[in-house]
VODRENBA-264019 format. One record per residue (C-alpha): x negated, z negated, y. Coordinates in Angstrom, 2 decimals, always signed. Example, Ala and Ser with C-alpha at 12.3 -4.5 7.8 and 13.67 -1.06 7.14 Angstrom:
BEGIN
ATOM:u:w:v
ATOM:-12.30:-7.80:-4.50
ATOM:-13.67:-7.14:-1.06
This chain:
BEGIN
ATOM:u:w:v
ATOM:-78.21:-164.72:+67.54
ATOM:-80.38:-165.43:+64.87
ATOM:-83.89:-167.80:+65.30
ATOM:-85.37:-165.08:+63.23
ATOM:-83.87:-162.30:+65.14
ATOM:-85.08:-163.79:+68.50
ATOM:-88.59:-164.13:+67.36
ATOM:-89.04:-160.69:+66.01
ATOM:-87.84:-158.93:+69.37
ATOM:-90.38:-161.43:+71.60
ATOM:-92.98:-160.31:+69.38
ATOM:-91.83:-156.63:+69.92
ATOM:-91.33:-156.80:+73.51
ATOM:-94.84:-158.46:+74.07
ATOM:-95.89:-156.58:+77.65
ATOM:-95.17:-159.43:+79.78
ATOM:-96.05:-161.90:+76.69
ATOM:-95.33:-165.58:+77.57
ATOM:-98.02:-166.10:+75.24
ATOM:-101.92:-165.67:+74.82
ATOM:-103.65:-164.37:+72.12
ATOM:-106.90:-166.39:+70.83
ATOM:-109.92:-164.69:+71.15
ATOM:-110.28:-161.58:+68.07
ATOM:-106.76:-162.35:+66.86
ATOM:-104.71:-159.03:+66.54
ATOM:-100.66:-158.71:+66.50
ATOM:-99.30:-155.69:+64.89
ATOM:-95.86:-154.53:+65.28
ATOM:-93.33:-151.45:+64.95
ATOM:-90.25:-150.99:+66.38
ATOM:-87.85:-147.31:+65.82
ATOM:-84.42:-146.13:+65.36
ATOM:-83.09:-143.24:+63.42
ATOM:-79.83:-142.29:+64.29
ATOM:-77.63:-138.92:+64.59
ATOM:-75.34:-137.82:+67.66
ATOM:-72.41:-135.41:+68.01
ATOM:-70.57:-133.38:+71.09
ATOM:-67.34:-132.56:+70.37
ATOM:-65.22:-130.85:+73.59
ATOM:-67.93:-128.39:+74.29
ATOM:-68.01:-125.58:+71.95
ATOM:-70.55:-122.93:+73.30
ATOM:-73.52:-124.99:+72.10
ATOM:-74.04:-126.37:+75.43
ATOM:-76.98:-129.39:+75.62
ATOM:-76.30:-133.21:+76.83
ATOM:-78.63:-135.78:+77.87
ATOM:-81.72:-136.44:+79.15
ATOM:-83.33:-133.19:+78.04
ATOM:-80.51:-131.87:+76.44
ATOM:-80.71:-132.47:+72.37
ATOM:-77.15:-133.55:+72.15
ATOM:-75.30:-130.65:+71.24
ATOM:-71.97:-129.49:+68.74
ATOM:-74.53:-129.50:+65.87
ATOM:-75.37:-132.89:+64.04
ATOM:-78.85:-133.80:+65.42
ATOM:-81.51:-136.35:+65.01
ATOM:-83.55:-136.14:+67.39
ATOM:-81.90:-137.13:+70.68
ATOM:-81.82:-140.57:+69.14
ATOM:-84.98:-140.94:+67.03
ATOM:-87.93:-142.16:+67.88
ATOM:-90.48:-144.36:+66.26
ATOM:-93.45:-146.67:+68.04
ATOM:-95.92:-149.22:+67.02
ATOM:-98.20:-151.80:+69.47
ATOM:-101.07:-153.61:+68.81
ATOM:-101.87:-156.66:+70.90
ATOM:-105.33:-157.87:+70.54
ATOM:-107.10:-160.97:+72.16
ATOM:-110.30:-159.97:+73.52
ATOM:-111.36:-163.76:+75.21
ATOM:-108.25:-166.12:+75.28
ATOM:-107.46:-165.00:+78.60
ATOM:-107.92:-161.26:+78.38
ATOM:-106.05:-159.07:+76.28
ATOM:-105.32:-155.59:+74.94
ATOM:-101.83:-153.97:+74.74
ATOM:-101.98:-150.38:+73.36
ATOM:-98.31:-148.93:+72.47
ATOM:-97.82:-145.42:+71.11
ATOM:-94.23:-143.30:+70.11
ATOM:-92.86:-140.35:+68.38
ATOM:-90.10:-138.84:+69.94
ATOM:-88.48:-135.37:+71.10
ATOM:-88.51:-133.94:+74.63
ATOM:-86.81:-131.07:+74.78
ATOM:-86.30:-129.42:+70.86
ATOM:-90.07:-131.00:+70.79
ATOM:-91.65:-134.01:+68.47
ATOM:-94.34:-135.23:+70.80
ATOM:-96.47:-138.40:+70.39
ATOM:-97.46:-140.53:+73.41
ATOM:-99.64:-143.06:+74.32
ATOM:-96.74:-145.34:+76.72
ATOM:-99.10:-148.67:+77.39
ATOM:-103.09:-148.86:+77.53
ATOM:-104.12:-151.48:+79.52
ATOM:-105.80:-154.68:+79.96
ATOM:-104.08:-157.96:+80.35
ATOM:-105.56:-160.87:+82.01
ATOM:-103.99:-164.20:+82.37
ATOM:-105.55:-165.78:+85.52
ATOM:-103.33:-169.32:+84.81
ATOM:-100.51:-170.34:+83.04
ATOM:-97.64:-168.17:+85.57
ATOM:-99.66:-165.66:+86.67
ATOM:-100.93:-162.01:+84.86
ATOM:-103.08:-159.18:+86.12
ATOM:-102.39:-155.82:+84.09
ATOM:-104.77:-152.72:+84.31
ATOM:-104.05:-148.98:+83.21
ATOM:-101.20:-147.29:+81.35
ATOM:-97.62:-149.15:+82.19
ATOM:-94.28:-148.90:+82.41
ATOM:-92.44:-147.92:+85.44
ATOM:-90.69:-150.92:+86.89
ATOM:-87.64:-148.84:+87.08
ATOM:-84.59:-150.03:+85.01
ATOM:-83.31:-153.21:+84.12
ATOM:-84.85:-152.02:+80.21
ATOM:-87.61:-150.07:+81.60
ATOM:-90.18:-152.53:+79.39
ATOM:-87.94:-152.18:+76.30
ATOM:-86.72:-148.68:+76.70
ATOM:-87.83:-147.52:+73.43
ATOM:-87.32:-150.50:+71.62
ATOM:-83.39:-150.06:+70.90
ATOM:-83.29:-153.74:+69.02
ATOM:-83.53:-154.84:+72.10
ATOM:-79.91:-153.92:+73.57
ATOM:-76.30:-153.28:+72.55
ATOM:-76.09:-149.54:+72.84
ATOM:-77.89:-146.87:+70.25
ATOM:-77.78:-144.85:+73.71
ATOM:-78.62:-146.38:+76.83
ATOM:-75.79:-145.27:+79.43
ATOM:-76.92:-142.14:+80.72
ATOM:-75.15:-141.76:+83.88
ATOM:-77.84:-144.36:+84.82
ATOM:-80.68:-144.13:+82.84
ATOM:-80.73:-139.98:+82.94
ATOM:-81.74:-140.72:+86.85
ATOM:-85.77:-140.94:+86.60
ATOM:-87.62:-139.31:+84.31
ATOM:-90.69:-140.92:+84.71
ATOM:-91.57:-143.83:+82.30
ATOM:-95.11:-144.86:+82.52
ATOM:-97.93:-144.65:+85.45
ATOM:-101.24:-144.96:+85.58
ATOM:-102.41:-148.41:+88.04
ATOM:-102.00:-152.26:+88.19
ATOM:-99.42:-154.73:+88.24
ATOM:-99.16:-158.63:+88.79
ATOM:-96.47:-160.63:+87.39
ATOM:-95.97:-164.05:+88.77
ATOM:-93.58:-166.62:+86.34
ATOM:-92.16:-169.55:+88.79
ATOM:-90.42:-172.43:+86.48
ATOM:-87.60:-174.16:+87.92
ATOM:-85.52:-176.90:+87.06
ATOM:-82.60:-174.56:+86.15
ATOM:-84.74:-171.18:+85.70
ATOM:-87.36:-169.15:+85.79
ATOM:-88.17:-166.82:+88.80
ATOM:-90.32:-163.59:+87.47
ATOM:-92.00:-161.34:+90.69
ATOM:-93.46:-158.45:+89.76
ATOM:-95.83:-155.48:+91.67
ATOM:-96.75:-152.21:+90.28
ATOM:-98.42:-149.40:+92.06
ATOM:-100.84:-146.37:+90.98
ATOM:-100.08:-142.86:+89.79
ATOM:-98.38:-140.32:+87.44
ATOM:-99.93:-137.22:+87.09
ATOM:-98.90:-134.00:+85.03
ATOM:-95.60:-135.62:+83.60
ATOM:-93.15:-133.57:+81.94
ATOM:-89.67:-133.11:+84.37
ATOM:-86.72:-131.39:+82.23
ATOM:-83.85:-129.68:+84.46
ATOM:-82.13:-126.51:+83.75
ATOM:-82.86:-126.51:+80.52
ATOM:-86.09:-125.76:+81.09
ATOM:-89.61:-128.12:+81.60
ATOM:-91.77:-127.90:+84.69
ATOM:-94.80:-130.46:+86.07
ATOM:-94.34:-133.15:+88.31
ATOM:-96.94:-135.41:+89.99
ATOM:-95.96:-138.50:+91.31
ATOM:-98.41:-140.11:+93.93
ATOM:-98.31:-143.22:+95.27
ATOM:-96.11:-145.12:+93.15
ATOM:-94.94:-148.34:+94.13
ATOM:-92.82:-150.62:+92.25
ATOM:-91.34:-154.03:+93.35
ATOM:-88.96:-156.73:+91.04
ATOM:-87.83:-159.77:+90.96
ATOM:-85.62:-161.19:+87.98
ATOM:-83.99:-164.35:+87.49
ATOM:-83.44:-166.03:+84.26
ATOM:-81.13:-168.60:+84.42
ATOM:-80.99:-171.14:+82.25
ATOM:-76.91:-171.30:+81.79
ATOM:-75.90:-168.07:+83.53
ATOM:-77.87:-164.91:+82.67
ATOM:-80.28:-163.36:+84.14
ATOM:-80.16:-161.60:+87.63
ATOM:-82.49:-159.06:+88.61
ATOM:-83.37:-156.85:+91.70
ATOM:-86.01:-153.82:+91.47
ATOM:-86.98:-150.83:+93.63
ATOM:-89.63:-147.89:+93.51
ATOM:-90.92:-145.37:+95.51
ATOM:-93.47:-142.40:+95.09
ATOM:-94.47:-139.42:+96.61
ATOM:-93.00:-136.81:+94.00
ATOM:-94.94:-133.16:+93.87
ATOM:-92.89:-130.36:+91.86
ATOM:-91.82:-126.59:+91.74
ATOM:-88.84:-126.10:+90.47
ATOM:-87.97:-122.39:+89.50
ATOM:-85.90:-120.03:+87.11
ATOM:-85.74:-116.75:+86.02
ATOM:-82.10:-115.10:+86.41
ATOM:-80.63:-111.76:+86.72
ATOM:-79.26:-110.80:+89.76
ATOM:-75.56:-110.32:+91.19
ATOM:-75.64:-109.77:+94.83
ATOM:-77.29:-106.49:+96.55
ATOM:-79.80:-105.62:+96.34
ATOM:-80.80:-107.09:+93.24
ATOM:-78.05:-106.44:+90.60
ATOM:-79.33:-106.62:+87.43
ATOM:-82.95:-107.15:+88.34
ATOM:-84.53:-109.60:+86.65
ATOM:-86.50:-112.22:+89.38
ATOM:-87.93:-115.34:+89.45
ATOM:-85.95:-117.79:+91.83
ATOM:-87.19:-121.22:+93.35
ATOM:-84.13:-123.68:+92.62
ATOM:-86.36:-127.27:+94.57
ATOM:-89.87:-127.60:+96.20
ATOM:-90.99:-130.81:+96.66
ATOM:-94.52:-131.15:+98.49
ATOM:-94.82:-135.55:+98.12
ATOM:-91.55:-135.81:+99.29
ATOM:-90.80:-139.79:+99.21
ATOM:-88.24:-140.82:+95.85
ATOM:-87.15:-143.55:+96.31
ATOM:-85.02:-145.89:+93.53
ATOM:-83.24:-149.05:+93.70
ATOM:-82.05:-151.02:+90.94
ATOM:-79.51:-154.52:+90.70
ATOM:-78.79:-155.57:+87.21
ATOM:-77.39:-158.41:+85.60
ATOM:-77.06:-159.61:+82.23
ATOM:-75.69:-162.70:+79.53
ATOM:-75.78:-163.84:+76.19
ATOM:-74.66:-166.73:+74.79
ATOM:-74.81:-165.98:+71.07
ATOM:-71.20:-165.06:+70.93
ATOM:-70.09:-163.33:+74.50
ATOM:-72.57:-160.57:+76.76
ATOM:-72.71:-158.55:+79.24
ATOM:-74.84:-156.16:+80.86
ATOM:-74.31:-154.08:+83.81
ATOM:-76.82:-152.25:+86.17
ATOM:-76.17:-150.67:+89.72
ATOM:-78.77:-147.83:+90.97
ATOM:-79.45:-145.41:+94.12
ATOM:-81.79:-142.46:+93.84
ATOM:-82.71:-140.74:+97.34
ATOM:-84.88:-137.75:+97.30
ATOM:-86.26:-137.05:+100.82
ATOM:-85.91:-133.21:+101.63
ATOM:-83.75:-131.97:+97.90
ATOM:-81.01:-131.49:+100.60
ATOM:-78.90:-133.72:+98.92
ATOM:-77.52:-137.44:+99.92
ATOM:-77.93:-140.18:+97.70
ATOM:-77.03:-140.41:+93.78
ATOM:-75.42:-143.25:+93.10
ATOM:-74.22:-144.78:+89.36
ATOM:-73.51:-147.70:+87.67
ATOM:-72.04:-149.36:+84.48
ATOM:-70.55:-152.31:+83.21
ATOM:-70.93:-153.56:+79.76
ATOM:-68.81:-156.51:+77.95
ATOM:-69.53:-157.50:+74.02
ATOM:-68.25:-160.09:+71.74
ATOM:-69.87:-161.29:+68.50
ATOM:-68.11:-161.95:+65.20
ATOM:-70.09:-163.13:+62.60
ATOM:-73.07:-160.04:+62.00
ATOM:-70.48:-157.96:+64.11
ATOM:-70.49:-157.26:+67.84
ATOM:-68.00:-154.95:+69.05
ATOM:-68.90:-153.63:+73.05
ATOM:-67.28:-151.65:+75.39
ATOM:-69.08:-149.92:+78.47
ATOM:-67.49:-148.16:+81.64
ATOM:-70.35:-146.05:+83.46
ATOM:-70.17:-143.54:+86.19
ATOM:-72.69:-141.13:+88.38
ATOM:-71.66:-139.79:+91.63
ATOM:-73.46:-137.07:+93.38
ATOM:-72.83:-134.91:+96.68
ATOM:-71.39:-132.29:+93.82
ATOM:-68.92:-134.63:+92.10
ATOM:-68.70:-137.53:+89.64
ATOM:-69.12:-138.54:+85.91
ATOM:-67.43:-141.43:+84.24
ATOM:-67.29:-142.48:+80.83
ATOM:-65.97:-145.16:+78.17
ATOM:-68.13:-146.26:+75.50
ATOM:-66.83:-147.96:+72.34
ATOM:-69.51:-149.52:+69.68
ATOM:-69.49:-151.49:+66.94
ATOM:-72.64:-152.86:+65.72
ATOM:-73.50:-154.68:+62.31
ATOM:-76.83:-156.93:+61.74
ATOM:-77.78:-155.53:+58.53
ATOM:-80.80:-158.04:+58.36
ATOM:-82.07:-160.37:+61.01
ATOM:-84.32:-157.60:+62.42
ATOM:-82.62:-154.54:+61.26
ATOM:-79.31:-153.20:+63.30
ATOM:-76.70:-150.81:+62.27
ATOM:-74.60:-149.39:+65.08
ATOM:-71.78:-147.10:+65.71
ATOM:-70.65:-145.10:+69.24
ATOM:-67.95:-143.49:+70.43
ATOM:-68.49:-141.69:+73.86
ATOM:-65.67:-140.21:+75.90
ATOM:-67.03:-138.28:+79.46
ATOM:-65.63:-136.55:+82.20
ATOM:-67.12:-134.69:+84.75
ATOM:-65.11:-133.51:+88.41
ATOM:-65.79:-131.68:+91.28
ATOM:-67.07:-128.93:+89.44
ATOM:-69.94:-131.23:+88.41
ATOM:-72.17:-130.99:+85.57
ATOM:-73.30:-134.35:+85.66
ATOM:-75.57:-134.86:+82.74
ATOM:-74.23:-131.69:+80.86
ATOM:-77.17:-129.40:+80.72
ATOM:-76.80:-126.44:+83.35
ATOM:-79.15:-123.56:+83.28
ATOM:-80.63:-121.80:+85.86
ATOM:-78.48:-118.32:+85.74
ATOM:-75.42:-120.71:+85.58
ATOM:-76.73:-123.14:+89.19
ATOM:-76.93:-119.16:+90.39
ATOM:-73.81:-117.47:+89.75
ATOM:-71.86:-120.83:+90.91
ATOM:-74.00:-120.77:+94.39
ATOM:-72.91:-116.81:+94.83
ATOM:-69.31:-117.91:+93.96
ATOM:-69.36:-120.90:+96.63
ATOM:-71.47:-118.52:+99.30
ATOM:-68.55:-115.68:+98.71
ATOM:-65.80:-117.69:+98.86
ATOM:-65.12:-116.60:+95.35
ATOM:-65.32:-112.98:+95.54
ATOM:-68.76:-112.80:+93.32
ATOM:-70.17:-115.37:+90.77
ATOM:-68.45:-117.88:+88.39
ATOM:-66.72:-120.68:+89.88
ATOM:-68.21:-123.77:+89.42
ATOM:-66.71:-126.11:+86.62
ATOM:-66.31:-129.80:+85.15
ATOM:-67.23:-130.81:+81.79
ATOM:-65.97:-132.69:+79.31
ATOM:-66.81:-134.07:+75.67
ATOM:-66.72:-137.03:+72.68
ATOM:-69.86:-138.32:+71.87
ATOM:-70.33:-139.25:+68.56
ATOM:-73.42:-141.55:+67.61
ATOM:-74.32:-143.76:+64.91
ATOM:-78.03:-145.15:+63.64
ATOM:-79.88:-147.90:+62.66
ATOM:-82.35:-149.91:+65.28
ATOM:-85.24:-151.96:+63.78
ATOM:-88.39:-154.02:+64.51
ATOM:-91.01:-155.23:+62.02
């Protein structure tokens, strides 16, 4: 990896900065990807992914997304980190405001943050938009599909320990999330989340990677609900509305164990995660994937295993990619995505509401009334360029 390349993704990925601005000095920097995506397998125009854009048609805006952040120095301890995007939720360009806060460096290892952050939830929470700043164009999403939530409203402290042969990183989040967008059944509803509480601790090894443990809770507040058309008596063919998942602060709760290398030529990156949802009558959703890479020159070729396992069923997939450093901060990559679903599972397929209904009846009847539920299946085709500036 380039010196140049290394320099422009610190400067991109400045929320934890290892640095301090001087008093009235101001960084400016932008970060994006544009990049198209394909489902092949799946021909009745059904939606994949987080909130569903992936689809048989040639689309933009699953992948997409552009952001800028200004850093500015307001005394050399205390600093301002304001980070906005562009990207589609659901068929929808929105803009957001993901970081607002104040930044105050107390001493050299340790930082108090105020406001708008990230969610200490992934491995790449920090750098989630920022696609630069990892091998895939699209993060796996049998792992990264499993909380929705991306930024709260609180305070964190981040405590740097130098050792001889690394450096030990603590961190503590904890606020709230109010009004946030949640996308299930192809539909969006509101969901408050209350209480959050976020915990991490990395290791960056000097030699070996880095290692890294994380878990959050939070009190999550939703009504989940659909309209569909009825099959059972009394209410064939009437129209109704239909509560699918109530949540009154119901405790989420989210682990996360991650590891990753790079040593200019070989990486890897692999995360392991549990969701448990107190009272969604469900156990706990476990995934995982493994990543290994190889550089050749401006090439790195990668190849990911990931898989999602629910009380319903499982999803696995292979990933294939071949990336190409166009210039040191500009990254042109290609994906091939191959997923399976079992179980009569949809995994991360998008499911509608009528669809969870008529499967339910069919289980409930022992197959006399409703649609039996099925698995899924589909090639992924993505390719797009990732740069910072």
């Amino acid at each position: 990896m380039t010196t140049a390349r290394v320099l422009g993704l610190a400067i991109c990925l400045a929320s934890t900065s290892a640095f301090a601005l001087e008093q009235g000095e101001a960084l400016i920097n932008g970060f994006g990807t544009v990049g198209i995506t394909h489902l092949g397998g799946e021909d009745d125009g059904r939606g994949y992914g987080l909130s569903g854009q992936t689809n048989d048609s040639w689309r933009g805006d699953q992948l997409s997304k552009f952001g800028a952040q200004l850093t500015y120095g307001v005394t050399d301890t205390v600093g301002l980190t304001l980070q906005t995007t562009a990207k589609a939720y659901s068929d929808e360009w929105k803009a957001n405001l993901e970081w607002a806060y104040l930044s105050w460096q107390s001493t050299d290892n340790l930082m108090l943050r105020f406001g708008r952050l990230r969610t200490p939830v992934y491995m790449y929470s920090e750098s989630i938009d920022v696609g630069f700043a990892y091998p895939w164009l699209r993060l796996p999403d049998e792992v990264y599909s499993q909380v929705q939530l991306s930024n709260y409203e609180g305070a964190d402290l981040v405590y740097n320990l130098p050792l001889s042969f690394a450096t030990a990183s603590f961190q503590l989040a904890g606020g709230q999330a109010r009004n946030r967008d949640y996308y299930l059944y192809d539909d969006k509803f509101d969901i408050d989340y209350s209480k959050v509480f976020g915990a991490s601790v990395s290791l960056a090894t000097n030699d070996f990677g880095t290692f890294r443990i994380g878990y959050t809770e939070a009190g999550i507040e939703t009504d989940i609900s659909g309209t569909i058309v009825g099959i059972v008596p009394p209410g064939v063919g009437v129209t109704q509305e239909q509560s699918l998942l109530q949540l009154d602060k119901d405790k989420g709760k989210f682990t996360s164990i991650g590891y990753q290398y790079d040593n200019g030529t070989w990486l890897t990156a692999n995360e392991w995660t549990s969701r448990v949802i107190e009272n969604d009558n469900t156990h706990s959703t476990d995934s995982f994937y493994l990543m290994g890479g190889r550089r050749f020159g401006d090439f790195l070729a990668h190849v990911t295993y990931a898989q999602l396992d629910e009380d319903e069923g499982r999803q696995n997939s292979w990933t294939l990619g071949l990336n190409y450093n166009i210039l040191p901060t500009v990254v042109l990559k290609g994906e091939y995505k191959r997923v399976d679903t079992n179980g009569g599972y949809d995994g991360v397929f998008v499911r509608n509401s009528q669809e969870l209904y008529e499967n339910t009846v069919n289980s409930r009847t022992r197959g006399l009334l409703g649609v039996p539920a099925r698995n899924y299946d589909g090639d992924i085709i993505s390719a797009g360029v990732d740069f910072v500036f």
